[in-house]
N, C-alpha and C positions, 0 to 999 in steps of 0.2 A: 699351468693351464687347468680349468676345471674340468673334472674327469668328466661328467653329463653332457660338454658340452662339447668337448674333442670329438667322441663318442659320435654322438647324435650329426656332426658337420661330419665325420668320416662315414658315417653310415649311410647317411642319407646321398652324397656324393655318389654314390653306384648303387643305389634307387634299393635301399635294400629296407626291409620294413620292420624285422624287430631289432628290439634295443640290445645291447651287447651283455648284456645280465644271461640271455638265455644261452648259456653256453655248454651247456652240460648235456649228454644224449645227441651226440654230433654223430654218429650212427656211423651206413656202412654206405653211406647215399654215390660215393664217388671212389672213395679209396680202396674202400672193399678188404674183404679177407685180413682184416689185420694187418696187413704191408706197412711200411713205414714211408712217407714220402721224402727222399732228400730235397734240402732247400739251400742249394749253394749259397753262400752270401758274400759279397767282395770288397772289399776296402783295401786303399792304401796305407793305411795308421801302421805304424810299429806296431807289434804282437804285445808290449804294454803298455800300450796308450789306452785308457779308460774307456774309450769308447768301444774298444774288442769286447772287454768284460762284459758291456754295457749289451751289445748284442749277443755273446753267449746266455745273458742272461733271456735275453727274446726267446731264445731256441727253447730255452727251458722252461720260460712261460707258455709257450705253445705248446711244446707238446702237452702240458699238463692243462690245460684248457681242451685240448682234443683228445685225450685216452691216448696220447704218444702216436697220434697217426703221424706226426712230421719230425724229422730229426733236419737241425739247420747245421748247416758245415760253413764257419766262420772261415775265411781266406784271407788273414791279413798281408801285409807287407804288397800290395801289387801283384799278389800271386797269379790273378786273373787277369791281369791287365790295368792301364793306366785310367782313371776315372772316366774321359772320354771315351774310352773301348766301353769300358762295366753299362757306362749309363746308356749307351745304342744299345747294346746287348738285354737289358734288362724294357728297353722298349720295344724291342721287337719279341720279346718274348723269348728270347734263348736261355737267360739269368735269371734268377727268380727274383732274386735281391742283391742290393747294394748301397751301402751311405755315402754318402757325396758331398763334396762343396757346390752350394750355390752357383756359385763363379763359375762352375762347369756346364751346369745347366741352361747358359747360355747359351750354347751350342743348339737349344730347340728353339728358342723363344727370348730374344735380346732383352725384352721385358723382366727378366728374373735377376738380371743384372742391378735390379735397385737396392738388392740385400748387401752389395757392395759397395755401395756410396758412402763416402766417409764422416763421421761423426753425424750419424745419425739420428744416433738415442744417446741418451744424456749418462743413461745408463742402465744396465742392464733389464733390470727389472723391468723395462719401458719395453724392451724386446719382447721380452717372458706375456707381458699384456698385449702387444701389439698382434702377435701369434696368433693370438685365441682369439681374437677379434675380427675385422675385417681383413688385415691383411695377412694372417695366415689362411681365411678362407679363399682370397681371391688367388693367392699363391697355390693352394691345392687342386684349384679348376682347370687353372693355365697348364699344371703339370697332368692332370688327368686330361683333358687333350691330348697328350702327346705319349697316353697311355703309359703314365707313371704314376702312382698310386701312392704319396704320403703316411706314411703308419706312424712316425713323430719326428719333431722336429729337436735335433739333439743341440746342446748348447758345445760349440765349440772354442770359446773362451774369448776374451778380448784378444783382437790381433796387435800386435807391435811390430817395431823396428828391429833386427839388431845390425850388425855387421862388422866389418874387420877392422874401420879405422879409427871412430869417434863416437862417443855420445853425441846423442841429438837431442835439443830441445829446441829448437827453431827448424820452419824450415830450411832456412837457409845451410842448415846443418845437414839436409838431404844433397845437395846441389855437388854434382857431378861424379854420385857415386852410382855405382852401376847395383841394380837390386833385383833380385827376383819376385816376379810377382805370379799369379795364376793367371791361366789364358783366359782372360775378362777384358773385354775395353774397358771399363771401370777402373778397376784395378792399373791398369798401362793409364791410363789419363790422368789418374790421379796422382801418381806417380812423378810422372814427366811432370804434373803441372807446378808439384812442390818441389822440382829441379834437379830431381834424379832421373835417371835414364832406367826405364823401365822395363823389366826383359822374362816376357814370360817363361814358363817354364815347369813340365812335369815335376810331381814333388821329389819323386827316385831322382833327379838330375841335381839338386842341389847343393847336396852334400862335395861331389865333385865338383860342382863348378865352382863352388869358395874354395874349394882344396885348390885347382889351378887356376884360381885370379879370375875367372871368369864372367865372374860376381863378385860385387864386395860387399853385398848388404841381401838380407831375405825378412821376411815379416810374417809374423806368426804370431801362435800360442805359447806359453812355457813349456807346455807336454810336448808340443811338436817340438821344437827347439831343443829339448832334451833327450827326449827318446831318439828323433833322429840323429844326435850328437854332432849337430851343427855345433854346437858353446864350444867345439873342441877348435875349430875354423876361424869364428865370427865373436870374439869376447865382449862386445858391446853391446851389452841390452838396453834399451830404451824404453818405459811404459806409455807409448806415445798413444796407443788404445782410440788406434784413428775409427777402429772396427767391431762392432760384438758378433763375433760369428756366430753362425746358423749351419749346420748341415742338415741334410735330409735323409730319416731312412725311407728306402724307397721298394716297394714292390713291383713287380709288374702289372699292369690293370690285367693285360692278357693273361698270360697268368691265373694270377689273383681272381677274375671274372669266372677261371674254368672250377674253381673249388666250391665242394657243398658248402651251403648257406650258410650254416652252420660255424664250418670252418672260416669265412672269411667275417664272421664275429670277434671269434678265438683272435686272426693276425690282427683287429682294430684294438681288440682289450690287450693281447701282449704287448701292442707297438703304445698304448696310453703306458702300461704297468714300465716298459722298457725307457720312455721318455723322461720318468719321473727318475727313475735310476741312473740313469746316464747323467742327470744333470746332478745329482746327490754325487756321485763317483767323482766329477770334473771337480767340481767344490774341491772336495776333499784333497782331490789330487794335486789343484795348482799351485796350492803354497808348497807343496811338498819338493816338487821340481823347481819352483824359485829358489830352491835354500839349495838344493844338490848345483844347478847352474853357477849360484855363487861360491860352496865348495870347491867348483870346476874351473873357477879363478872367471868368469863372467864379472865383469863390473855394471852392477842393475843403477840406475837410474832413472828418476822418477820426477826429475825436475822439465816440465816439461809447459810450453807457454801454447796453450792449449786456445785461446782464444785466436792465435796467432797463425793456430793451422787452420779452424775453425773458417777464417777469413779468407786464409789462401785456396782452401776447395773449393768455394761458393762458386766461382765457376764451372766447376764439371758439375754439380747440383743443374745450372742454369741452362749448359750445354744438352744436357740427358733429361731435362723436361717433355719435352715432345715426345721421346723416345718410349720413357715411364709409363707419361701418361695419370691414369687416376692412380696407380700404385704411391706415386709422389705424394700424392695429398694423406696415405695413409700413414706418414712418416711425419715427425717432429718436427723435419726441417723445412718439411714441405709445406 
């Protein structure tokens, strides 16, 4: 995303008038006496999943943007709760931060549910521009409504298949295995409609419920997939890549609204410096967990007839028209 231009759509969003250059002489206007402000931050990700790094690194661009008036305390693993707890919490103002799946944020606004539509984008890089364009500005309005504040949008990898019994390369290869999915109608539609039984589901739950049969298939990331030590469960990876995830780090407006001016510069320039990072980190990382998976005796597979699923979603696209809305049209497939 271009930094000017991230910049300028986050700033101008909460009516603020200078540009984020002027960040230096953030003074004593609200925090006073030199105190340090904690800024709990919450996530569910394993404690090495790239994305932690990615926010330790936030903490530390901020403070160094503000003279160390904020210290941020990362919470991985669920420690605060499960993302539906984090993101009320972080709306009403009790959280200050948290990153989030899309798919969650359904729970304010069914409309944000379109980041979950499958085969979207052709491929990645279609995301990465889509973002910085209309629909990431329209997506930061709908969430500042419901006093949620965007500071970047982290790349969370292409989602896939895996599970316990087969490679998939058709859908028909989905059909009548039980999967978990996130608490998204999207996600559940899409699902059920490629002939699997779709069963949402907390991320902390999933590990057990492949352990007792519960599930026999989940759909992620490589990082997720490994870190969580699902490949130990579920030995069938598929690169079905029906998804390129998106999560959001997220502030509170309220919050966010009550800090000197100054400093709510400093969280827009750390959360650009932190997005660029994050998605440099993921890179890095994903081949890295493809080869440990495989290690892990996971069998990857890559053969996958992509036009085939392509075909089979075009209903829940057609279904969730109404629903979307203009969001639709800001999409490839729309």
């Amino acid at each position: 995303m271009n930094r000017r231009r991230f910049l300028s759509l986050s700033l101008a969003t909460t009516g603020l008038a200078a540009g984020a250059g002027a960040l230096t002489g953030c003074g004593d206007d609200e925090v006073g006496s030199g105190d340090r402000v904690e800024v709990r931050l919450g996530d569910t990700v394993n404690e090495t999943n790239p994305q932690i790094a990615a926010e330790r690194f936030f903490g530390e661009r901020l403070a160094a943007l503000t003279d160390d008036a904020y210290e941020v305390k990362v919470f991985p693993n669920g420690q605060l709760g499960d993302h539906n707890k984090m993101n009320e919490q972080v709306h009403n103002g009790s959280l200050p931060m948290t990153k989030t799946l899309f798919a969650n944020l359904t729970a304010f606004d069914k409309r944000l549910g379109v980041m979950s539509l499958p085969y979207s984008f052709a491929k990645q890089e279609d995301l990465f521009v889509a973002l910085v364009g209309g629909l990431g500005q329209q997506l930061g309005r709908i969430l500042e409504y419901y006093d949620l504040k965007v500071l970047a949008f982290f790349d969370s990898g292409a989602r896939n298949v895996y599970n316990k019994k087969r490679p998939i390369r058709t859908p028909a290869d989905l059909k009548g295995l039980k999967i978990r999915v996130p608490q998204d109608a999207v996600a559940i539609e899409t699902f059920n409609t490629l002939g699997a039984t779709a069963t949402p589901m907390a991320t902390g739950e999933i590990y057990g419920a492949l352990q007792k049969g519960t599930i026999d298939a989940a759909e992620n990331n490589p990082i997720f997939y490994v870190t969580n030590k699902h490949v130990e469960e579920a030995k069938f990876w598929s690169w079905t890549r029906h998804q390129f995830g998106v999560d959001a780090l997220l502030v509170s407006k309220k919050w966010f609204d009550g800090r000197p001016k100054p400093h709510q510069d400093a969280f827009v320039e750390a959360g650009w410096e932190t997005q660029q990072r994050e998605r440099e980190l993921w890179a890095a990382e994903t081949e890295k967990y493809i080869k440990q998976a495989a290690d892990s005796g996971a069998q990857i597979n890559d053969d996958i007839d992509f036009a085939a699923f392509q075909q089979a979603v075009r209903p829940v696209v057609d279904k969730y028209r109404g629903t979307f809305g203009d969001l639709l049209d800001l999409l490839p497939l729309g």
